[in-house]
N, C-alpha and C positions, 0 to 999 in steps of 0.2 A: 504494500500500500504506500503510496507515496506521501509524501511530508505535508501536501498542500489539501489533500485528501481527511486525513488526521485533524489537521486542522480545524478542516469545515465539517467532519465529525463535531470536534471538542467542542466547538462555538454551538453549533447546533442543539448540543444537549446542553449546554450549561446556561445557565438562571444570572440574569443582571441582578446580584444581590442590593443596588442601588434603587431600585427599582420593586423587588419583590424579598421576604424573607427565605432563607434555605427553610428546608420542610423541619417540621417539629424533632427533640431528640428524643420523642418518643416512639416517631416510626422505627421500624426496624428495616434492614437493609441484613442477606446472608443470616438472618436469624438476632442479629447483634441490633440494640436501640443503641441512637446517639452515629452510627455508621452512614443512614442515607444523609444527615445533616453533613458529616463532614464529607461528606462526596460530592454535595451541592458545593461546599466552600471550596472542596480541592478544583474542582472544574471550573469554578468562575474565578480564582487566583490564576489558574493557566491562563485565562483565557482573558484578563483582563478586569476583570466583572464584578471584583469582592464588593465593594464599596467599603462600610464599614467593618465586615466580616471578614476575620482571621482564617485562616486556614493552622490549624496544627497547635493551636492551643489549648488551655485547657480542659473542656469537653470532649478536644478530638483524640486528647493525649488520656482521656478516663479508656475509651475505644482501646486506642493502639497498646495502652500499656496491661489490659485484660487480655486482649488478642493474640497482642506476642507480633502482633503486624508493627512493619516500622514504618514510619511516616514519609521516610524516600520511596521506600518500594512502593505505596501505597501512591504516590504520586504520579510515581513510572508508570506504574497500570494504568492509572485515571488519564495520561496526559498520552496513552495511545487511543481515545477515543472510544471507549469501552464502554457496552451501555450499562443502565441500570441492574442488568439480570447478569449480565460475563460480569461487572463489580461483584456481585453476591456471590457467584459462584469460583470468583477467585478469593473473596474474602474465606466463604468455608474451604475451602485447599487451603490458604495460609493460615489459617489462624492455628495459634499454639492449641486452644481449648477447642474441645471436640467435642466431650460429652454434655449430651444436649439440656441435661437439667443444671448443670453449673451454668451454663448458658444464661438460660433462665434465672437462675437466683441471682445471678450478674445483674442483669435485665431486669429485675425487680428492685435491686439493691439502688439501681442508679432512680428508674422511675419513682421511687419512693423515699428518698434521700432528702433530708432539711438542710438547710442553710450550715446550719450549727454543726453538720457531723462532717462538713467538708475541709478541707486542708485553711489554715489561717490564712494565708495569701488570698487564697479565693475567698475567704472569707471577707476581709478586707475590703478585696476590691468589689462585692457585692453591695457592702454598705453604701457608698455615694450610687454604684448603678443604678441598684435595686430604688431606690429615691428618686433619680434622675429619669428613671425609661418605664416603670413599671407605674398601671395609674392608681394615684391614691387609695379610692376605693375598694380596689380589689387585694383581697390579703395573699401572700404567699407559702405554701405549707410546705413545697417539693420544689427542688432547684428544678427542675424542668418547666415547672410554672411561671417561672422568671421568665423565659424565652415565650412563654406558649403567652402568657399575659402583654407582654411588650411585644409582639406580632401578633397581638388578635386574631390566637386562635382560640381563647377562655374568654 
């Protein structure tokens, strides 16, 4: 496949995070939550597109550092134009964890996780976000409602 090809793949699939949020980390992608978000961010960093959205940081590093996937490789793949379904199905070939109920209580661990049981850093830097992006009214019980509250999806 040629370079210019790849390209107009990558661009094709990937999301102006300027313009629209990557999908919830509550989707799963390859069985893993938190995986289709950083898939949106790794494709629209190739491809131009993050806006405010990081690629390879904290959430995507709860991902790679359960997985055993490393955030190059996971790039490599993404940045040959890979869809959604070859990501999944490369994601279960790499990942370190296999068996499907630690999977799962991974996957439970993260969707059901408070502010408080998270590392200080993140902790930290939640306090001014969580202020600053997430609206007044609505309380936060699950880091993942952070993202899902401030992109109106709750």
């Amino acid at each position: 496949m040629s370079t210019i090809s790849i390209e107009n793949k990558l661009s094709a699939l990937a999301k102006d995070l300027s313009k629209a949020p990557p999908r919830s980390p509550r989707e799963t992608l390859g069985g893993y939550v938190i995986a289709a978000r950083t898939l949106d961010k790794c494709r629209a960093m190739l491809n131009g597109t993050q806006g405010d959205y990081n690629f390879g940081q904290y959430m995507d590093n709860l991902f790679f550092s359960f997985s055993g996937i490393s955030a190059t490789a996971f790039k490599a793949y993404v940045a040959t134009g890979a869809t959604d379904e070859e990501v999944a199905d490369w994601i279960r070939l790499n990942a370190r964890q296999s068996d499907p109920i630690e999977v799962v209580k991974w996957n439970n661990q993260c969707r059901y996780s408070t502010p408080k049981e998270m590392p200080e850093p993140f902790q930290l830097f939640m306090e001014d976000y969580i202020a600053q992006n997430v609206p007044k009214h609505r309380p936060v019980y699950h880091v993942f409602d952070i993202f899902d509250l401030e992109e109106n999806r709750l």
